[in-house]
C-alpha positions in Angstrom: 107.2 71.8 134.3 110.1 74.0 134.0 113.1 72.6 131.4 116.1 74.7 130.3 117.6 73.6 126.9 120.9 74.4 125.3 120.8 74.3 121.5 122.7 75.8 118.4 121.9 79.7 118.6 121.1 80.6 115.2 119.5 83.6 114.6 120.2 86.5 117.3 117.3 88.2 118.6 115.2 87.6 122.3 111.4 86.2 122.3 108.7 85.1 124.7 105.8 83.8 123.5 103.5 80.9 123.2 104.4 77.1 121.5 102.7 76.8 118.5 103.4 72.9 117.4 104.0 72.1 113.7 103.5 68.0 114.3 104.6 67.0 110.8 104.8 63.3 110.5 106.5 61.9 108.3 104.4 60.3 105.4 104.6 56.4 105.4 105.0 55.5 101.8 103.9 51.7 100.6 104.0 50.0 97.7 100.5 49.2 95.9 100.3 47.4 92.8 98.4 49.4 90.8 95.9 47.3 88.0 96.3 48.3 84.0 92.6 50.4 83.8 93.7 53.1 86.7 97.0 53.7 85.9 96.0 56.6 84.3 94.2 58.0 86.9 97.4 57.5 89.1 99.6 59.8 87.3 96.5 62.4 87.2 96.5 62.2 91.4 100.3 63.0 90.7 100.1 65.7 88.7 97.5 67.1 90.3 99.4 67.3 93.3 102.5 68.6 91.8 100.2 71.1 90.6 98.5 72.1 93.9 102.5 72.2 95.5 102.9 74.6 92.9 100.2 76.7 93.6 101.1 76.9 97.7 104.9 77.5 96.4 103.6 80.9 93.9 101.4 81.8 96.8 104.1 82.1 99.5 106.3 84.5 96.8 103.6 86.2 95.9 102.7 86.9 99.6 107.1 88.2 100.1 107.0 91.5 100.4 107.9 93.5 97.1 111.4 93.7 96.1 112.5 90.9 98.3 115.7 88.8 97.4 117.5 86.7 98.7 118.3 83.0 100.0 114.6 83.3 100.9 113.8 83.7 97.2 116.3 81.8 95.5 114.9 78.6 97.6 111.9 79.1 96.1 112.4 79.4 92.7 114.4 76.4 93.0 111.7 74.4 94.7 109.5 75.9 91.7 111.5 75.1 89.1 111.9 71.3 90.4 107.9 71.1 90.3 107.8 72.2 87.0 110.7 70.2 85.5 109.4 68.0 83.0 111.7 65.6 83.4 111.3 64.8 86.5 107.7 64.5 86.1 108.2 62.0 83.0 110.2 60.3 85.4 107.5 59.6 88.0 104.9 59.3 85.1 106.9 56.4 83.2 107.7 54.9 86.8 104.3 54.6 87.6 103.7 53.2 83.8 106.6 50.4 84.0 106.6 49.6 87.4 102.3 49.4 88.1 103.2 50.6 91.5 101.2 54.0 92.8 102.1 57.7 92.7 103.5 57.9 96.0 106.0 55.0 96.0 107.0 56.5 92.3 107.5 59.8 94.0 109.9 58.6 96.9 111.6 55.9 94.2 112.6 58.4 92.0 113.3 61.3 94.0 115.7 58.9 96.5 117.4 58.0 93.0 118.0 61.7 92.7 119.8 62.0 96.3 122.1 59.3 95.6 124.6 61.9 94.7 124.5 63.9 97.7 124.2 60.9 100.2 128.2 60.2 100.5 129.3 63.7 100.9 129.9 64.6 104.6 129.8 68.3 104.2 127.1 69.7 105.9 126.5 72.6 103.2 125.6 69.3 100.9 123.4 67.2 103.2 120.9 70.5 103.0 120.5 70.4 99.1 119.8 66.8 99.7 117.0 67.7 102.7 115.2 70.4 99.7 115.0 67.1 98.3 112.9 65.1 100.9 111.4 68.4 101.9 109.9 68.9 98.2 108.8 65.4 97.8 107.0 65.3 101.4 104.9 68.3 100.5 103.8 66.7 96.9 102.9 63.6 99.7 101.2 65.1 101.6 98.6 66.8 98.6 98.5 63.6 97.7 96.6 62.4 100.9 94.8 66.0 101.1 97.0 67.0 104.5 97.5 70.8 104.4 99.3 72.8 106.9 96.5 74.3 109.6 98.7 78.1 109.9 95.3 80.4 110.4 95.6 80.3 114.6 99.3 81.3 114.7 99.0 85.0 117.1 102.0 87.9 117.7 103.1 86.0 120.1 103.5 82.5 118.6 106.5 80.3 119.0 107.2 77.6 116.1 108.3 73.9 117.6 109.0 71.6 114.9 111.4 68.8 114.9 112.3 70.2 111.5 111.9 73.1 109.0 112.1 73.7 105.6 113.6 77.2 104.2 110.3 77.4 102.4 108.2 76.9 105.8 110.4 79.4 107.3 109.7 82.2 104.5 105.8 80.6 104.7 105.7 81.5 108.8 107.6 84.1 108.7 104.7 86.2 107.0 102.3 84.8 109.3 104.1 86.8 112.2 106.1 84.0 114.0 108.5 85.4 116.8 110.5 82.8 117.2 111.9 79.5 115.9 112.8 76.5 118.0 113.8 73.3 115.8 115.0 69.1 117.2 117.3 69.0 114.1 119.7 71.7 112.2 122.6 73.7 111.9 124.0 76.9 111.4 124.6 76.2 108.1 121.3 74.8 106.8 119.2 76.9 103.8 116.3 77.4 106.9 118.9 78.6 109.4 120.1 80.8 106.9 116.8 82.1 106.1 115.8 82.9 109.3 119.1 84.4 110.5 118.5 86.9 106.9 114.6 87.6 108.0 115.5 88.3 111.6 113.7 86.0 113.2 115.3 84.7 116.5 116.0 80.8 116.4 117.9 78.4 118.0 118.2 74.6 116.5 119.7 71.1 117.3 117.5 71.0 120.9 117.0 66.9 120.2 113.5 66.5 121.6 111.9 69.4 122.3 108.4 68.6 120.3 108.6 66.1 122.4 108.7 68.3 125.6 106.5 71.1 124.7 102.7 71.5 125.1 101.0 73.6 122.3 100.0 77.2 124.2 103.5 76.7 127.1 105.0 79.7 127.8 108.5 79.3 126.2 111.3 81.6 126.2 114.4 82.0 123.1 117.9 83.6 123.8 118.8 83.4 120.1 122.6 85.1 121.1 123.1 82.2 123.5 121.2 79.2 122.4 119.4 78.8 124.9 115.6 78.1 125.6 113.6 78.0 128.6 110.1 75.8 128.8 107.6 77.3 131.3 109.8 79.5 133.5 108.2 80.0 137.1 107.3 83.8 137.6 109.8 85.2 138.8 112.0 84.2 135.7 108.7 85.3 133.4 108.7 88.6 135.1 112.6 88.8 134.3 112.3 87.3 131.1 109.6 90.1 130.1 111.7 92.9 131.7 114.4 91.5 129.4 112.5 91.4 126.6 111.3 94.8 127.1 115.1 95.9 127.6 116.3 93.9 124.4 113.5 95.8 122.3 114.4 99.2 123.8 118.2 98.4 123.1 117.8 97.5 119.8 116.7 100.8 119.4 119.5 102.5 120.9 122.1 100.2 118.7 119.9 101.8 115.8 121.1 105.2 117.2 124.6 104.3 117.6 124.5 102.8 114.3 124.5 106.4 112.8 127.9 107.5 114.6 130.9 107.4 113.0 134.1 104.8 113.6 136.4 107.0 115.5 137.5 107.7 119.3 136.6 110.7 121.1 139.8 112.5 120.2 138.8 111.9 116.6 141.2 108.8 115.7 139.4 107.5 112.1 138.9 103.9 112.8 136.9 102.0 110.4 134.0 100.0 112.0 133.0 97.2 108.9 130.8 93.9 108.7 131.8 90.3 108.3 129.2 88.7 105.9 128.2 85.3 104.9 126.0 85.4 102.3 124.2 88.5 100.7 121.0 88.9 102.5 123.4 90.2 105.1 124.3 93.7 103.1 120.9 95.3 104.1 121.1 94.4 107.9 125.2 95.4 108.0 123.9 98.4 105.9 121.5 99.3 108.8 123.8 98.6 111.4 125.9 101.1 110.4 128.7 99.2 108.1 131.1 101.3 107.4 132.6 98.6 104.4 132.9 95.3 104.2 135.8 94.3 105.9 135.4 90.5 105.0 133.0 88.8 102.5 133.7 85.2 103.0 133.1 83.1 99.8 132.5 79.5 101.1 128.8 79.2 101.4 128.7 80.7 97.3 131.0 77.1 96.5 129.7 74.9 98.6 125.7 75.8 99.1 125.5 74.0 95.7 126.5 70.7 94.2 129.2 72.5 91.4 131.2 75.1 92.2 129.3 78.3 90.5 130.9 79.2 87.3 132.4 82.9 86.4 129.5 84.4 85.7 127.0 83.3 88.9 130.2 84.5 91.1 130.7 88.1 89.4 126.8 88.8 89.8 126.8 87.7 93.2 130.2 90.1 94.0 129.1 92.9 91.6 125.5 92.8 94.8 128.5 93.2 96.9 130.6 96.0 96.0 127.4 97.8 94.9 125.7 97.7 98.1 127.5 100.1 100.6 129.1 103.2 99.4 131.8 102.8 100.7 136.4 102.3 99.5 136.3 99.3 102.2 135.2 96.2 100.1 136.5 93.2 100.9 136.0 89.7 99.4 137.9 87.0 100.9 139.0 84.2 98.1 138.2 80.6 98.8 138.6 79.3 102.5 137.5 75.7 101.7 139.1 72.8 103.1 139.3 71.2 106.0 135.8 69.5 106.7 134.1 71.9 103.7 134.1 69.9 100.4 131.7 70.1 97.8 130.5 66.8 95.8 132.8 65.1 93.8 135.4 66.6 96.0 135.3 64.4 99.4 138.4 65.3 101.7 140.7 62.4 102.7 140.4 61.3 105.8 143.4 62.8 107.5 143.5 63.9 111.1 144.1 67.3 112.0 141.4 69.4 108.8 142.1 72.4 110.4 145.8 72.1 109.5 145.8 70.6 106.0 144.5 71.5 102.5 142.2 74.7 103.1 142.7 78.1 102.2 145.2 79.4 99.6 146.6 75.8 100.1 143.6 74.2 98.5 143.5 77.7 96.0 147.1 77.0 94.8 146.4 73.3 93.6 142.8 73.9 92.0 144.2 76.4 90.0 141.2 76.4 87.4 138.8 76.9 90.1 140.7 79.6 91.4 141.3 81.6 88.2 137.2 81.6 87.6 137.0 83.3 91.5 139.7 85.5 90.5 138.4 86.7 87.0 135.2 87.1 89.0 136.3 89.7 91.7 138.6 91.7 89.0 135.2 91.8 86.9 133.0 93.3 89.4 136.0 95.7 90.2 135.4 97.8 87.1 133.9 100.5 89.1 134.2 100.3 92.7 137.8 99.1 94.1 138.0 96.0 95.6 139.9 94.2 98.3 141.5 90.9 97.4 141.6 88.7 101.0 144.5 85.7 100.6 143.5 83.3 103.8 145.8 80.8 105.7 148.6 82.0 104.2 151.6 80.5 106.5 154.7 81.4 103.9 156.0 84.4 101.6 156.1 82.2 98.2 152.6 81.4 98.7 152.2 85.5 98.9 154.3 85.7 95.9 152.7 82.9 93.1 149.2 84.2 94.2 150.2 87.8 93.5 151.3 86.5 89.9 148.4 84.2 89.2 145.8 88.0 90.0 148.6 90.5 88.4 148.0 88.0 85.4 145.0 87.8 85.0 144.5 91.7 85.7 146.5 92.2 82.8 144.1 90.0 80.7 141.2 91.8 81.8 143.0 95.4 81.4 141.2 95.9 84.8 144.3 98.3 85.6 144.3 100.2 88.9 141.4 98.8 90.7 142.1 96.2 93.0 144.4 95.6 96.1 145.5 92.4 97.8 145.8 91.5 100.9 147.0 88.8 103.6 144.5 86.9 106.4 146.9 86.5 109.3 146.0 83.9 111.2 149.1 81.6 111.4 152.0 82.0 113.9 154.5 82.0 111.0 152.7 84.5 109.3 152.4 87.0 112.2 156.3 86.0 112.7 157.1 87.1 108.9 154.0 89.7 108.9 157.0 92.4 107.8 157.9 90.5 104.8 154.5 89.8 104.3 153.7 93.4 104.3 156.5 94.8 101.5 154.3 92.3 98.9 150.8 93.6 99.8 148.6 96.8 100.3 147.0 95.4 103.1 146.8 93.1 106.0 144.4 91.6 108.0 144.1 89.5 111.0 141.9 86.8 111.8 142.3 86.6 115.8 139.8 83.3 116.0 142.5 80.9 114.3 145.6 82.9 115.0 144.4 82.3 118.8 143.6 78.5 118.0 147.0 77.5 116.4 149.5 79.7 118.6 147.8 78.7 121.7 147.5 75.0 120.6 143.9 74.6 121.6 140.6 73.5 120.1 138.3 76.2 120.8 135.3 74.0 119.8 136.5 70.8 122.7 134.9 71.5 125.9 138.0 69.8 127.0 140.3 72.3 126.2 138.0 75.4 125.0 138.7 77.1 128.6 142.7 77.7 127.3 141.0 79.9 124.6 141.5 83.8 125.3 142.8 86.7 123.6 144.2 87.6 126.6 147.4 85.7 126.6 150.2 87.9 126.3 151.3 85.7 123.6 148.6 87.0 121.5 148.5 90.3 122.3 152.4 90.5 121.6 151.7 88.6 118.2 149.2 91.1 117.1 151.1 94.1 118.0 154.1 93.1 116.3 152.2 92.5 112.9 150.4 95.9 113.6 153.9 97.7 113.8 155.1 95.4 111.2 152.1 97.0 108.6 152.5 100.1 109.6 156.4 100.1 109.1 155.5 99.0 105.8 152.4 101.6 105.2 149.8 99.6 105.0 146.7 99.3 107.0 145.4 96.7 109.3 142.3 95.3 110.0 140.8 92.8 112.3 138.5 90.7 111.4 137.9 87.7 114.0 136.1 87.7 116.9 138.9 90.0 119.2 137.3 93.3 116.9 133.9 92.9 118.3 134.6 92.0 122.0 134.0 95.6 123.8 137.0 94.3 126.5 139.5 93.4 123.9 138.9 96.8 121.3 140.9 99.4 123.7 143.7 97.1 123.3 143.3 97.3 120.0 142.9 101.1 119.7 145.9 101.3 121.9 148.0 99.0 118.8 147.2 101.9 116.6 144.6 98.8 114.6 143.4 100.6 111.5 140.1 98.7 110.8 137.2 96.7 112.9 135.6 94.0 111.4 133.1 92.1 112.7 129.4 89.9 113.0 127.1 92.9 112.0 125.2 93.2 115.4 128.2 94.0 117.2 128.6 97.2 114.9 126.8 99.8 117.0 128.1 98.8 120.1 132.0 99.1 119.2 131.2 102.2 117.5 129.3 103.5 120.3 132.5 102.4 122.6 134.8 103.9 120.4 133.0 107.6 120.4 133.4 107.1 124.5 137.4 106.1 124.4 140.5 108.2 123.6 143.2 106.6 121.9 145.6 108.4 124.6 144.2 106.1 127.2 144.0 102.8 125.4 147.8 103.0 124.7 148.5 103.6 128.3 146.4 100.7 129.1 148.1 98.3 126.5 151.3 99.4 127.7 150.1 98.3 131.2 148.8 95.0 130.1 152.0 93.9 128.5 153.5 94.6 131.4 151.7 91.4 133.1 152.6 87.8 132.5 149.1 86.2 132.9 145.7 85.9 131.1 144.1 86.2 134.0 145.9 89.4 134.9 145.7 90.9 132.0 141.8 90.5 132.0 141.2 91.7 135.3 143.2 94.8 134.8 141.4 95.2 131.6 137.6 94.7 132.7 138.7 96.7 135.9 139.7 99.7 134.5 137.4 100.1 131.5 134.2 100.1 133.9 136.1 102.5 135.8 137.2 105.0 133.4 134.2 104.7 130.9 131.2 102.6 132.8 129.4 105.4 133.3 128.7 106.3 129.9 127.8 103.1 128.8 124.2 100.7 129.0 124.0 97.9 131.5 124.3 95.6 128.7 128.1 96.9 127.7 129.2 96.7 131.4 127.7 93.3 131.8 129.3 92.2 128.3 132.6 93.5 129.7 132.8 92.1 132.9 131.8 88.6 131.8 134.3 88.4 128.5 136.4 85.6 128.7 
């Protein structure tokens, strides 16, 4: 039977293949008294599977391709190390001594003790460290009872179902050739979405039930850009879905081709076409995408994707990978944007209404100064030989500008780091964009972050399907806003960048060209296309059509003016896919 299933697109990527169902049960653990005379051999069943966890965690990195790194790689040695902590072993052993109970109920007593820490804290980023956890302690369960993942049928074309993945399991199929990923539970930010999003495997998660809906050897079908997957289409969707495949392969390599072309417009305006990246398994992909710098590094998943926030030294390694990885001036690390619903433990947010609007970004910064003078010491550090972009976020005042500017100049001056850093503003409130002219005599550089500067001027929740429909670049509000910080920047000599979602959209980027916008940033697929876009478009004729779209007084004016006469002028020179992108933006 045919089901179509809207999940949480992870990974980006098309696939069609076959189900192949990982039915993991979860291992019921009871407790057996255990007599005096075998208590020995209990712990020997427990080390012995410990030891046999090991062995199938040292086989999967051995199997990783050579000179891999990454979040691939660091879950692994972490899931190592825990297997060969003695401590934790003593723990099970003297459970099992004191308690006369058997390995397995020592195992899930002492490693639930362990997770007490993490169970109160509501940040997502948290609640994975807390699932390597269960994940690590299921697998030493499971060679306990001699159950071992059957992974020898898996074809090209195979499909993993599960209800739920480890990172581990998604480096472990991964080398076995899986396509695709479809999971019941997860999110964007969990250690196995982020895995498969670095190893480019197409995935989307949170579909609910759908081990419970799939047949191993259905025909399933993953839009990894959209989140959505399609159980046993009828043939005339196969026949589309394999033309679509076909076209998705063949565009990829095109993208590849475009990748290689330079950021400007055809009558050779230098725009700078750079990557937003998460974490640092994303430098090779932006790299081969055709990154032209990093226009935004964000730092949150560095802080929170652990249960302390990373001292001095873990964060200047981690930015010295970044600044070393494209050669490229345009390296950009954005400080601290936690807050709001991201907390790490021991560092729960109130409950206050309204996250969004309280104590995140520079806000949060400001008051945990300590922690903010390790991040800053940090970037300066790995400044010492490439220059490096300081990026201030939610900044909605000038003293906020002015008492971080002391706190770096300070510690640049401790450092005797000298000339080799710049700082610069995230404008993404309304008050900011209002005072983006006094903003810009303090800083060398400015950039705007459309996705929140849309959500807080147009008072709407792009995430509630209530409201999410008000949610458009369009409005003339907006495009007025940006403009007038992109003259305000300019007035002052600075550049501007931006950096939300608005920089990537093909429909929204003459608009930009036309502001005189210095620098793209943007999600590292969409790299090829803008530049591609960019090399068909003259900076001539995207000011004459900004100066036609302020002219109009409605979003939905200003959209259809905008799709209309891009496909007219330039449709021709583009793929299907770019006219179909621009015609549907919203």
């Amino acid at each position: 039977m045919r089901v179509e299933l809207q999940g949480i697109a992870i990974s980006p990527g098309i696939a069609l293949g076959n189900v192949v169902l990982l039915d993991r049960t979860k291992m019921i653990v009871e407790r057996i008294r255990v007599e005096d005379n075998v208590i020995e051999r209990e712990k020997e069943r427990f080390l012995g599977a410990v030891n046999r966890s090991k062995n199938q965690l040292l086989s999967i990195k051995e199997n990783l391709d050579h000179g891999d790194t990454g979040e691939h790689l660091d879950i692994l040695n972490f899931s190592i190390m825990m297997l060969e902590d003695e401590l934790l072993s003593q723990e099970v052993l003297d459970f099992i001594g004191t308690e006369q109970v058997n390995a397995e109920w020592a195992i899930n007593s002492v490693l639930t003790k362990k997770s007490e820490t993490f169970k109160k804290v509501e940040d997502v980023y948290m609640k994975e460290r807390l699932a390597d956890f269960y994940y690590l302690g299921e697998r030493i369960l499971r060679n306990l009872h001699g159950v071992h993942d059957e992974i020898s049928y898996l074809t090209a074309e195979s499909v993993l179902i599960a209800h739920d993945l480890s990172a581990v399991d998604v480096v472990s199929y991964a080398k076995h050739h899986v396509i695709g990923i479809v999971t019941d539970i997860g999110a964007f930010t969990s250690h196995s979405a982020i895995v498969a999003k670095s190893l480019g495997i197409p995935t989307v998660m949170g579909l609910e039930d759908i081990t419970a809906r799939v047949t191993p050897g259905d025909t399933i079908f993953i839009d990894g850009f959209k989140g959505t997957v399609i159980l046993n289409p009828d043939k005339n969707e196969l026949k589309k879905f394999k033309k679509r495949r076909t076209d998705y392969i063949k565009l990829e390599k095109q993208l590849l081709k475009y990748a290689k072309l330079r950021g400007k417009t055809l009558d050779d305006v230098e725009i700078s076409v750079n990557a937003n990246i998460e974490i640092i398994e994303e430098l090779d992909l932006a790299r081969s995408y055709g990154a032209e710098g990093i226009g935004m590094y964000r730092t949150e998943f560095l802080f929170t994707n652990s249960v302390y926030f990373p001292d001095e030294d873990e964060q200047y390694e981690n930015y010295q990978k970044v600044v070393s990885a494209l050669d490229s001036p345009i390296v950009t690390i954005r400080t601290l944007d936690i807050g709001g619903d991201k907390f790490p433990v021991g560092m729960e947010p109130s409950k206050r209404l309204n996250p969004a609007l309280g104590l995140r970004g520079i806000r949060f910064s400001l008051q945990e100064q300590d922690m903010f003078r390790k991040q800053i010491r940090a970037i300066l550090r790995s400044s010492a030989e490439n220059k490096i972009r300081i990026l201030i976020p939610m900044i909605s005042k000038l003293s906020e500008v002015l008492d971080t500017k002391k706190i770096i100049e300070e510690i640049a001056e401790e450092l005797g780091t000298g000339n080799t850093w710049e700082i610069g503003v995230m404008i993404e409130t309304p008050s900011a964009a209002i005072i983006a002219s006094d903003i810009s005599e303090e800083v060398d550089f400015l950039s705007i972050g459309t996705n929140d500067l849309i959500q807080y001027t147009l008072a709407v929740d792009r995430i509630n399907e209530h409201v999410s429909y008000l949610y458009t670049p369009f409005h003339p509000a907006i495009l007025r806003l940006i403009a007038g910080v992109v003259d305000a920047a300019h007035k002052n000599s600075i550049p501007v960048s931006v950096c939300g979602e608005m920089a990537s959209q093909l429909s929204c980027v003459p608009l930009l060209v036309g502001m005189g916008v210095d620098e793209l940033s943007m999600n590292i697929h969409s790299i090829p296309k803008v530049k591609k876009l960019l090399n068909t478009i003259t900076e001539k004729d995207s000011k004459e059509i900004l100066e036609n779209a302020l002219k109009l007084k409605t979003e939905f004016d200003i959209r259809t003016y905008v799709r209309k006469v891009i496909v007219q002028r330039w449709g021709d020179d583009f793929p299907a896919e770019f006219v179909e992108e621009i015609v549907t933006s919203v």
